[in-house]
C-alpha positions, 0 to 999 in steps of 0.5 A: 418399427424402426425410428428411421422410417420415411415418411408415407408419400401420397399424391392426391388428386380429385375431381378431374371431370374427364369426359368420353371425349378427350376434346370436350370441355368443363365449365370451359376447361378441358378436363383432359388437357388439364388432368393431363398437364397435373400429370406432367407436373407431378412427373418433373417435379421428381418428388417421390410417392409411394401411392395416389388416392383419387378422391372421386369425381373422376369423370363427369358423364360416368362413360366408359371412356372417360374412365378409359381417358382417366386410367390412360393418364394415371398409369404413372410407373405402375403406382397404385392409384387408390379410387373411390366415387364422387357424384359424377361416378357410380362405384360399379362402372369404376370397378368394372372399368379401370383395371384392377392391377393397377386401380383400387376402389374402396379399398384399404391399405396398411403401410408401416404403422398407418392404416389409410381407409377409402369410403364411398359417401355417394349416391347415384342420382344425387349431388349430396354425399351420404355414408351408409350403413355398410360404409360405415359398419365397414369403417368401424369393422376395418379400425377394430381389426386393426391396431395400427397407431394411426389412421387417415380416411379419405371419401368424396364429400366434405365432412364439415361445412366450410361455409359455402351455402350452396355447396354446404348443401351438397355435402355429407348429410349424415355427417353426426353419424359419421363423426360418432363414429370417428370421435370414438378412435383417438388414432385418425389424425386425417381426413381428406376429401374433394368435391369442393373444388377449393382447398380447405384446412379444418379441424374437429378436435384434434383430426384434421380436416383437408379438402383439395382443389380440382385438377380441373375448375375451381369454386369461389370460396364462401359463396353463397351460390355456384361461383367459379373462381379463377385460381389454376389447377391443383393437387396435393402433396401428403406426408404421413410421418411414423409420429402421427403428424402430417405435412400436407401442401398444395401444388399449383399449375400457372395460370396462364398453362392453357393460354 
């Protein structure tokens, strides 16, 4: 592979709670608005990307129409927008939902020597993630089959606790078996995860850890029950280099955007 090669640019967003109705409202923000103006910023800011991963909780009521709501906002020049669940979603309404020309749920995909898997850690009913077998089977299956030099995953829960006592137990629940796996493959240099609503950067050996905030509310960080905080509504930049090597950042709306 040729060394001039650019790097992967990935747009993340996750946890936009969209509602049926485009005027209701989350934890007193309107999902819609602010999914909405993310967009805008990310359309002004002229900062190329090759693909948008949509790391879950993309409506809050699991509607059609929010899923409707959420695929009218991120058409954005036919990118591909790469899905998987949260715990406000159900795999089967998502898939059966956004068109697949455009939405990929749970799935994989190879550009230039990175291999970039989705898993799908939710369960329906629940707030707390969890991996099963076939998910993980699937991971082990999918990096064996492949002998790409480096490989990021994404899934909904975060993987580590991040010392917030009341969402630490919501997180993955079986994290050892999922990090048994992962230990084994010396070629994942990311994991990126939502759910938490805040932004995180963490490492297990030598992987990196990265949790992102909302586009919607944020959480206050290590708190011991639901807290929100007062921080604006965010996404992430993410930069996948032919090196192995990530350079990630955080992109803020102003506060005052809804006044």
């Amino acid at each position: 592979m040729s060394e001039n090669q650019p790097p992967i640019n990935i747009i993340q967003v996750t946890d936009p709670h969209i509602l049926a109705s485009q005027n209701d409202k989350f934890k007193g923000i309107n999902p819609y608005q602010s999914l909405n103006a993310v967009i805008n910023h990310i359309k002004s800011s002229l900062w190329n990307f090759d693909m948008i991963i949509a790391t879950g909780d993309l409506t809050n009521d699991n509607h059609e129409k929010s899923y409707e709501n959420f695929y009218r906002l991120l058409q954005l020049d036919n990118s591909p927008v790469f899905c998987i669940p949260g715990n406000h979603d159900t795999r089967n309404k998502m898939q059966s939902t956004l068109p697949d020309s455009l939405f990929f749920c749970c799935e994989n995909k190879i550009k230039q020597n990175w291999l970039i898997i989705g898993l799908d850690s939710s369960i329906e009913g629940s707030p707390k993630g969890y991996l099963s077998k076939h998910e993980l089977d699937r991971l082990e299956l999918t990096i064996n089959t492949n002998d790409h030099e480096h490989i990021m995953i994404y899934l909904h829960h975060h993987p580590l606790d991040i010392g917030s006592k009341w969402m630490d137990e919501i997180g993955l629940k079986n994290k050892i078996e999922f990090f048994n796996i992962v230990k084994k493959y010396k070629n994942i240099r990311a994991i990126f995860c939502g759910h938490i609503h805040q932004s995180i950067e963490m490492r297990y050996n030598d992987i990196e850890i990265i949790g992102t905030p909302s586009t919607c509310r944020q959480f206050k960080p290590k708190s011991e029950t639901f807290s929100m905080d007062s921080l604006p509504p965010g996404y992430r930049r993410i930069q996948l280099c032919q090196d192995g090597s990530i350079k990630t950042e955080v992109i803020w709306l102003e506060n005052d955007i809804f006044n």
